[in-house]
C-alpha positions in Angstrom: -9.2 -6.2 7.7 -5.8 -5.2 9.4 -3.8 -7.5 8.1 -3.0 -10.6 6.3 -1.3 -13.7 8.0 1.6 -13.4 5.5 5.2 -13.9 6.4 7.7 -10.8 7.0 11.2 -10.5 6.4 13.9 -8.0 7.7 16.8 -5.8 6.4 19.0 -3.5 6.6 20.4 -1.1 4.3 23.5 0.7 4.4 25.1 2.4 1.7 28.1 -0.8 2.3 25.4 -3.1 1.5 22.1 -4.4 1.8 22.1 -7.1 4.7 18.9 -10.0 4.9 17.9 -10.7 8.6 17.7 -14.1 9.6 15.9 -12.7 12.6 14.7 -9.0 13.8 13.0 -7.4 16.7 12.0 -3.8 16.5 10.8 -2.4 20.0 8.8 0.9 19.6 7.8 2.4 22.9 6.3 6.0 23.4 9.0 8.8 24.5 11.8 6.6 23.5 14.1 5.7 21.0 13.4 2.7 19.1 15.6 -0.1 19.9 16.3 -2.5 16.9 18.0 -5.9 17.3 19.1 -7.9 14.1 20.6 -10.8 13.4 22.5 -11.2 10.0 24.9 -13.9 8.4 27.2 -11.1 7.2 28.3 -8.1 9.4 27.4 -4.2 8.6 30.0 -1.9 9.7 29.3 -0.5 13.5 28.6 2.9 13.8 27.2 3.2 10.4 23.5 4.7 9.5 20.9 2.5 7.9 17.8 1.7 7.2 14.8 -1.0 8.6 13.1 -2.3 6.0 10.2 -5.4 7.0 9.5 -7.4 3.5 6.3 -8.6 3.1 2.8 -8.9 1.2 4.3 -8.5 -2.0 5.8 -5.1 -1.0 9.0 -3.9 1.3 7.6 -1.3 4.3 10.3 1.1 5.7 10.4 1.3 9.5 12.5 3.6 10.5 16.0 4.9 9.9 18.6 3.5 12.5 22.2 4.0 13.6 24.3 0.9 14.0 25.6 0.8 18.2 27.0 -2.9 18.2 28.2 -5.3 15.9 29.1 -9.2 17.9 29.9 -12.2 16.1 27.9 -15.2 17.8 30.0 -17.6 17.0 32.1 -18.8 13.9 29.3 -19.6 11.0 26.4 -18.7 13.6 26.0 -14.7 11.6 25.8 -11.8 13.8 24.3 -10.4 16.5 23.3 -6.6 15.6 22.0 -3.5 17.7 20.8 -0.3 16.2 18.5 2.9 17.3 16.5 4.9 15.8 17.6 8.3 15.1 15.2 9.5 17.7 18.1 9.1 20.1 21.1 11.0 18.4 18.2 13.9 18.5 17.1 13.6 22.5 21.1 13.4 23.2 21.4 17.0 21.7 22.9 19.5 24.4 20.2 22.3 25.7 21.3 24.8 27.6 18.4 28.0 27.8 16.1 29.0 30.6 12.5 29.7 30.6 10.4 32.7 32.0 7.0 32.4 33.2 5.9 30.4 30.4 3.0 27.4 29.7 3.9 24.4 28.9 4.0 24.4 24.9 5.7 27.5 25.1 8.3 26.2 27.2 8.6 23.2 25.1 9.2 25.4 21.7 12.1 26.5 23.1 14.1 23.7 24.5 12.9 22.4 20.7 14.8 25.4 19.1 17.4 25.1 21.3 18.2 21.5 19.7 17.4 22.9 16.6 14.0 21.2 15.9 10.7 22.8 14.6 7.9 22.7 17.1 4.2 21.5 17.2 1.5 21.4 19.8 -1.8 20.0 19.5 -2.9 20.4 23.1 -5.2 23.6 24.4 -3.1 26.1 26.0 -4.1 26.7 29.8 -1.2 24.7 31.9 -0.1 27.0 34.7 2.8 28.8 33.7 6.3 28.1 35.2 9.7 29.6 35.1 12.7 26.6 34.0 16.4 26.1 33.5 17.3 23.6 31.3 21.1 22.7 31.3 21.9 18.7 30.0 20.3 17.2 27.3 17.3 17.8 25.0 15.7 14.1 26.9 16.3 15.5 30.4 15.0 19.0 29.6 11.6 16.5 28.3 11.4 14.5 31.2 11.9 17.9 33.5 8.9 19.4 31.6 6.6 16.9 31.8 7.6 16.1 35.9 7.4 20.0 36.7 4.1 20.9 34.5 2.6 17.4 36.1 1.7 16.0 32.7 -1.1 13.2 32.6 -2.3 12.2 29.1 -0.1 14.6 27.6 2.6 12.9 25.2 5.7 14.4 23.1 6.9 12.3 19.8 9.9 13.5 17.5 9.3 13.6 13.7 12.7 12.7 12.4 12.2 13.6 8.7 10.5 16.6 9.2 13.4 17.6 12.4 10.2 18.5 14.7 9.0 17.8 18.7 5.3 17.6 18.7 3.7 17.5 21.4 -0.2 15.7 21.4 -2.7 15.5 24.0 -2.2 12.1 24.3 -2.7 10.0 21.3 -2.2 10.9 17.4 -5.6 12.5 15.7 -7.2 9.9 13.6 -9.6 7.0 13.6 -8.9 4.1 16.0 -8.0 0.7 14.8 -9.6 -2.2 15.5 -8.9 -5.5 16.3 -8.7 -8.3 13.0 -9.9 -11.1 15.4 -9.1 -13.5 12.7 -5.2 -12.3 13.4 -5.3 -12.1 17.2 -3.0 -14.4 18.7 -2.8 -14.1 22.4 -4.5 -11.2 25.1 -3.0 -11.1 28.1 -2.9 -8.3 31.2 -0.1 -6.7 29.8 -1.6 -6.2 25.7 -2.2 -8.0 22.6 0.1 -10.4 20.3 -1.6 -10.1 16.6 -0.3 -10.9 13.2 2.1 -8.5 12.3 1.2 -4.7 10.6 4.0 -2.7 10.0 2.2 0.6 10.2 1.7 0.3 14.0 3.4 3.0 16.2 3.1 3.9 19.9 0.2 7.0 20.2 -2.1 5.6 17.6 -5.9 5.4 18.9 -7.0 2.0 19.0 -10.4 0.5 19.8 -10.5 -3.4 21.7 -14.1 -5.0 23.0 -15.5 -1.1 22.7 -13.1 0.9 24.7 -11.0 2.7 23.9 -7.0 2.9 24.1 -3.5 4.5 23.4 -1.1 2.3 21.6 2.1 2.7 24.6 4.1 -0.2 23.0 4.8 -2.1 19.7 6.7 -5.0 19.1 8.0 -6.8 15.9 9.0 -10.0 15.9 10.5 -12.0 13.1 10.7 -15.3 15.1 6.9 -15.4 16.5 5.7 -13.6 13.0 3.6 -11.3 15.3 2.9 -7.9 17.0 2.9 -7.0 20.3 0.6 -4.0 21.4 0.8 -2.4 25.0 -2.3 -0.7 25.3 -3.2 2.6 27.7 -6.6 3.1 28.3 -7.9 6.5 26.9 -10.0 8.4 29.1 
């Protein structure tokens, strides 16, 4: 079993406070920062660093550690409207200015990663035709210029904010695939899955649906629907 049809709760913590959501919607999507959207009935301070808690089955579950972009009133005695990242993006905003030199893929990577001042991990096969690179903007442009210029296909780069790394992974995250609690599947459409909710979920997790198998691309939390939604990639 995945998960139990159990209702979750959101908050935020900042060292001004601890703030109970009326409402949340966390937005993880592969190569991007998470997007957070909360809505409170007291304000936390704009600009300030927190952290995403979802509180449920008898235990809180921490999601991520955010930084406050936008505090809006909705109204007086409606609460507040509140937008936060993940820290992911304070990290891909970091300048990177260094050149490579007839270098693979993951070696080119290590250094734009150095560069920004983050470790390095690759757990893809070396053998991608060396190239030759200028990097000169920020640490998400000098990504996205790697990935166009070495042509990558299944190939995936995630950022380990505690541990201040870029990893790089063949695709998906090693591990066995999750499968899905039909008793907790809500909808399937074209586009992915909406199941009960299970806060563990992150893009690049192998999953397993009708006996294929598939890249987690997109997770959803939220609060209002009680439920997940998963985009799926098919793994080939």
């Amino acid at each position: 079993m995945l998960g139990k049809k159990e209702r979750f709760d959101g908050m935020l913590e900042t060292r001004n406070g601890s703030f109970l959501c009326d409402d949340f919607k966390f937005d993880f999507e592969r190569q991007k920062a998470p997007l957070i959207e909360l809505w409170t009935a007291e304000p936390p301070i704009e600009k300030e660093f927190g952290v995403v808690y979802l509180s449920g089955m008898g235990e809180r579950h921490i999601m991520l550690g955010v930084e406050i972009e936008q505090v809006r009133q909705l109204g007086k005695g409606n609460g507040f409207y509140v937008l936060a990242y993940g820290l992911e993006r304070r990290i891909l905003a970091q300048p990177v200015i260094t050149q490579t030199q007839n270098m693979p893929a993951p070696v080119a990577l290590a250094a734009v990663a150095k560069a920004a001042g983050l470790g390095f991990l690759s757990v893809v096969p070396a053998g991608i035709e060396p190239k030759s690179l200028v990097f000169y903007d920020s640490l998400r442009s000098a990504l996205d210029q790697i990935a166009l210029c070495y042509g990558f296909d299944q190939e995936r780069w995630t950022i380990d904010v505690k541990g201040e790394k870029l990893i790089l992974t063949a695709g998906r995250l090693p591990g066995v695939s999750a499968e899905v609690d039909y008793e907790h599947l809500i909808a399937e459409t074209e586009k992915g899955l909406e199941m009960a909710i299970i806060p563990g979920f992150r893009p690049l997790l192998p999953f397993t649906h009708r006996g294929k198998e598939f890249v987690v691309d997109q997770v959803t939390f939220d609060g209002k629907r009680q439920s997940m939604f998963l985009g799926l990639r098919p793994w080939t």
